[in-house]
C-alpha positions as CSV (number, residue, x, y, z in Angstrom):
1,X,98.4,114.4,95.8
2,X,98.3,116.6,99.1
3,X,95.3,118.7,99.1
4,X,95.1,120.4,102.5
5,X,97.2,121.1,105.5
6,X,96.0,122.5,109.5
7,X,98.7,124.8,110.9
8,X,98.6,126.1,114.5
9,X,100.0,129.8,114.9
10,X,102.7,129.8,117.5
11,X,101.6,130.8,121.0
12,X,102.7,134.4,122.6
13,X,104.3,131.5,125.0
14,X,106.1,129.7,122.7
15,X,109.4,129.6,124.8
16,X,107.9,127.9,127.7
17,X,107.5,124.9,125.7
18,X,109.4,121.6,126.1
19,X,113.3,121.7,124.8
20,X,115.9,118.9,124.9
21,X,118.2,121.1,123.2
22,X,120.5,124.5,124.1
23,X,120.4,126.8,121.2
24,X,118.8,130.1,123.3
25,X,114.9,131.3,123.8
26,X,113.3,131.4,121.0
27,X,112.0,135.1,119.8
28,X,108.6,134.5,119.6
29,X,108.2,137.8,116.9
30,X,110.3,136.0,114.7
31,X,109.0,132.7,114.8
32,X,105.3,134.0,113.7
33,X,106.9,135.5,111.0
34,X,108.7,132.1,110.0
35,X,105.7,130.6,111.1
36,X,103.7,132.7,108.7
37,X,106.0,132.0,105.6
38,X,105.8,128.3,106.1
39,X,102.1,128.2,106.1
40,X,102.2,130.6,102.7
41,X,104.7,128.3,101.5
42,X,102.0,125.4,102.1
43,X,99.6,127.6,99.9
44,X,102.2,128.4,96.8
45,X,102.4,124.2,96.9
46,X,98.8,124.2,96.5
47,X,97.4,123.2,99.8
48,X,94.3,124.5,101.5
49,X,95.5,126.0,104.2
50,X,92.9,125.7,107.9
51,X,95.0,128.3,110.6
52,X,94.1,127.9,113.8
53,X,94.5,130.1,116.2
54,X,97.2,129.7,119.3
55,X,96.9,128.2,122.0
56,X,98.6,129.1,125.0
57,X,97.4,126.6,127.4
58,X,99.7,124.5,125.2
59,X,102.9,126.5,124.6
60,X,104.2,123.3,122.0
61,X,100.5,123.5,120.3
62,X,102.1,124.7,117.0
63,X,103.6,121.4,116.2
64,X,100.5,120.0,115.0
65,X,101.8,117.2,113.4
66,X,102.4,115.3,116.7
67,X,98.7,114.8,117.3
68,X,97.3,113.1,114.9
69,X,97.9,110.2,111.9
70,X,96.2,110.7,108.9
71,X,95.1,107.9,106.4
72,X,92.8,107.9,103.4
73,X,90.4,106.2,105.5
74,X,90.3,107.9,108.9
75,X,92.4,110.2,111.6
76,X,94.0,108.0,114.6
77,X,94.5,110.5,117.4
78,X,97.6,110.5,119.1
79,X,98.6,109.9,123.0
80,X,102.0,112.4,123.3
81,X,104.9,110.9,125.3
82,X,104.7,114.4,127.3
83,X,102.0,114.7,130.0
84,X,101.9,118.2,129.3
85,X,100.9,117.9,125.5
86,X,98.2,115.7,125.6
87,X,95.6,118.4,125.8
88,X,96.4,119.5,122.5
89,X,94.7,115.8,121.0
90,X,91.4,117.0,122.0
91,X,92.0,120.5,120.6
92,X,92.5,118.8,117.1
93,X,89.1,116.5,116.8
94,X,87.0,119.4,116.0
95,X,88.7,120.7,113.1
96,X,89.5,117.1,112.2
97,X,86.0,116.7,112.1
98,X,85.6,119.2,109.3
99,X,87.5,116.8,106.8
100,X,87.0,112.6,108.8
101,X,84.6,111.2,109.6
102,X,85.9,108.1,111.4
103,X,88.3,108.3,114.0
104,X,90.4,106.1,115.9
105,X,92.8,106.7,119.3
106,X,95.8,105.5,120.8
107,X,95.0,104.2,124.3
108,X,97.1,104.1,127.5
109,X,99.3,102.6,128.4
110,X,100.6,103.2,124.8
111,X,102.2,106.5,124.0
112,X,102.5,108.3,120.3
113,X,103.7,111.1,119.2
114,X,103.4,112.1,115.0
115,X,106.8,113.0,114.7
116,X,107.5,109.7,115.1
117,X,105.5,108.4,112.1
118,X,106.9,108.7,108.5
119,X,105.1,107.7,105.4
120,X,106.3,106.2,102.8
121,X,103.9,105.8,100.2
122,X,101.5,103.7,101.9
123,X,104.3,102.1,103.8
124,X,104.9,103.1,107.3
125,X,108.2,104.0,109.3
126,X,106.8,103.8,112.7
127,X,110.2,105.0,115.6
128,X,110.0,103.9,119.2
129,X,111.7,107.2,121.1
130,X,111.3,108.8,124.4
131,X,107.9,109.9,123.1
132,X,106.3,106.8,121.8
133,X,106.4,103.5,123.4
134,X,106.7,100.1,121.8
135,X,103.0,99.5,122.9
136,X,101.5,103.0,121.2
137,X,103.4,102.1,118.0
138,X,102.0,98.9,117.9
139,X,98.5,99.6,118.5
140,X,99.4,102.3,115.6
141,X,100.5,99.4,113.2
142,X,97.4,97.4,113.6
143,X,95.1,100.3,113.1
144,X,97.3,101.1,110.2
145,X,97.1,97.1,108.9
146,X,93.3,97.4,109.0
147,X,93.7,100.5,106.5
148,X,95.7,98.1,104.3
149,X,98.7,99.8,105.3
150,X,102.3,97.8,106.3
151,X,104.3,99.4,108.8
152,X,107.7,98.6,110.7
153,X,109.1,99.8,113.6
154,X,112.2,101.3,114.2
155,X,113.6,102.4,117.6
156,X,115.7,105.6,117.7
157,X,116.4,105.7,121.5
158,X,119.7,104.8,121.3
159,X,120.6,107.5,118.6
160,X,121.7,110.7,120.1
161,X,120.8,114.6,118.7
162,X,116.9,113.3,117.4
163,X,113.8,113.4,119.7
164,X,111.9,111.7,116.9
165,X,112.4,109.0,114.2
166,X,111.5,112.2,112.0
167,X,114.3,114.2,113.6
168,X,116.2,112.1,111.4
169,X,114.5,110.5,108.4
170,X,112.1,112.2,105.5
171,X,110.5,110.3,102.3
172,X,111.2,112.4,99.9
173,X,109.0,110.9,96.9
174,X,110.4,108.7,93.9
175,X,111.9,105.9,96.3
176,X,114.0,108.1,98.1
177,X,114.7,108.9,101.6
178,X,116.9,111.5,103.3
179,X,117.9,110.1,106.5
180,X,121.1,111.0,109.1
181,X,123.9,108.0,109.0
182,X,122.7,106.1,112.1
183,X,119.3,105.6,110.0
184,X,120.9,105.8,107.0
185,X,121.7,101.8,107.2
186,X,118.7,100.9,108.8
187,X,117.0,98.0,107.3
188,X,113.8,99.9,106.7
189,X,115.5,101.7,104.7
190,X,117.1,99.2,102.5
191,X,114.0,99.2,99.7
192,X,115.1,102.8,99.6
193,X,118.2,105.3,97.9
194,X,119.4,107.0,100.8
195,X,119.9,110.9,100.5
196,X,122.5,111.8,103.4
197,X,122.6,114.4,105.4
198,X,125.8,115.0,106.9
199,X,126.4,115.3,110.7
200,X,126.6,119.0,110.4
201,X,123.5,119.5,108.4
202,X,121.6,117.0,110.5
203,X,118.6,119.0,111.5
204,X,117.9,119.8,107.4
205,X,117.0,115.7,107.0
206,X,114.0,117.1,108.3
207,X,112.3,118.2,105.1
208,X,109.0,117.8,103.8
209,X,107.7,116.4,100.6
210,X,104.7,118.8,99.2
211,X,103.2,118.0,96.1
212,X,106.1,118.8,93.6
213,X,107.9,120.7,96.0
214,X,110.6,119.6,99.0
215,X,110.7,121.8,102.1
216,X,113.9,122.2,103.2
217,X,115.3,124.2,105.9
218,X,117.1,126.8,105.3
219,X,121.1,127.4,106.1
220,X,122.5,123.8,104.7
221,X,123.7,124.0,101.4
222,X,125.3,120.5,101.1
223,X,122.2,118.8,101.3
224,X,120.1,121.5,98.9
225,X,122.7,120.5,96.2
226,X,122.6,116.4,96.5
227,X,118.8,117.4,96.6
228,X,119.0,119.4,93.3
229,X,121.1,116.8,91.4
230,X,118.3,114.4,92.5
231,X,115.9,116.4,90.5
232,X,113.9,117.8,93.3
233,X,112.3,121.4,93.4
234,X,114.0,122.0,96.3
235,X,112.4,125.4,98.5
236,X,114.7,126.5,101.6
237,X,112.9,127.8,104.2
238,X,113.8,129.0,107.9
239,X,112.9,127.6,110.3
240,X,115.8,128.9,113.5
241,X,113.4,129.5,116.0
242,X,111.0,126.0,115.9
243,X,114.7,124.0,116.3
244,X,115.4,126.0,119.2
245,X,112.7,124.4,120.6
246,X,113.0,120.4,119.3
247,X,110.7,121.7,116.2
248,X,111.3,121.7,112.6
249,X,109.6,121.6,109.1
250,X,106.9,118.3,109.2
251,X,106.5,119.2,113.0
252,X,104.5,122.6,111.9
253,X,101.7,120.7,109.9
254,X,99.3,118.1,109.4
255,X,99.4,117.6,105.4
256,X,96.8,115.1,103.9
């Protein structure tokens, strides 16, 4: 069970960050305020909730999630694809250090980003993007194998619309993945029933198992109902201004 989360409140900057997509500049007003209801979302789920303050030396700070992996045993800092982010691994360690006390890095030449790493209970998903090389995922699934963890990796560069293996793929508890089609026949995911999201509601496989609660984001109704006939307690939430800027649900948090 979840306990706690760490949440980075969105920069005044926020629009400067890095965007694969076109969907318009983000309105930074609005996205503190979705900002804000995620994080009291994380709360009603029953998480302790650490807020750190922006950053605006690091305009993509807010998507936490992207700097470090989090194990029972220890947090394995992360070495982002993007020159530009990797300041933000340093800016994690110290409140980190408030819940680990053993850490572990990814080291260059190997590149990681957390968006790229999905659990599945114990078992991890481990994609090989534009963000995170085959070495970084490697040297992530022998730090993970000494955690008595199993991993396998699956490369997403050839699949168009997702930045990350995440972009596309969520465990969402109780054997169950939601994935996109390309992933959706993967052969990691054959241990799994596959919840699809369809081509038009492909940013909402994005969601985020909480406790006994699914984040979802908001605005795709197709998926909410397969989600609902599943049996899960299924909580929209919106999220329009982090997508604008390659950003969605598990991107906003480290949950552990």
């Amino acid at each position: 069970m979840l306990q706690c989360a760490i949440v980075r409140v969105p920069s005044s900057n926020f629009a400067d960050g890095l965007t694969t997509v076109d969907l318009g500049v983000p309105d930074a007003a609005r996205a503190m305020v979705q900002h804000e209801a995620y994080t009291v979302a994380l709360e009603q789920c029953g998480l302790r909730v650490t807020r750190l303050p922006e950053d605006p030396r690091h305009p993509d700070s807010t998507f936490v999630e992207d700097t470090a992996i989090l194990t029972r045993r220890r947090a394995i800092l992360t070495r982002p694809g993007a020159s530009s982010r990797m300041g933000e691994v340093p800016a994690i360690r110290g409140p980190l250090s408030a819940f680990y006390q053993q850490f572990a890095e990814i080291a260059a030449p190997g590149t990681l980003d957390g968006g790229d790493v999905c659990e599945a209970d114990g078992h991890f998903l481990i994609g090989i993007s534009d963000r995170t090389n085959e070495d970084g995922a490697r040297q992530l699934a022998a730090l993970l194998a000494e955690d008595g963890a199993t991993s396998c990796l699956v490369d997403v560069r050839a699949i168009a619309g997702i930045l990350h293996l995440k972009s596309g793929i969520a465990y969402a508890g109780e054997g169950r993945v939601v994935a996109i089609g390309d992933l959706a026949g993967h052969p990691a995911v054959r241990n799994y029933e596959v919840i699809r999201a369809e081509p038009f509601e492909a940013y909402a496989a994005n969601c985020v198992r909480v406790n006994d609660r699914l984040l979802v984001a908001a605005g795709h109704p197709k998926l909410e109902v397969a989600l609902r006939r599943a049996g899960y307690n299924v909580l929209p939430l919106e999220v329009s201004e982090f997508q604008k800027m390659d950003g969605g649900l598990s991107c906003l948090s480290l949950r552990f």
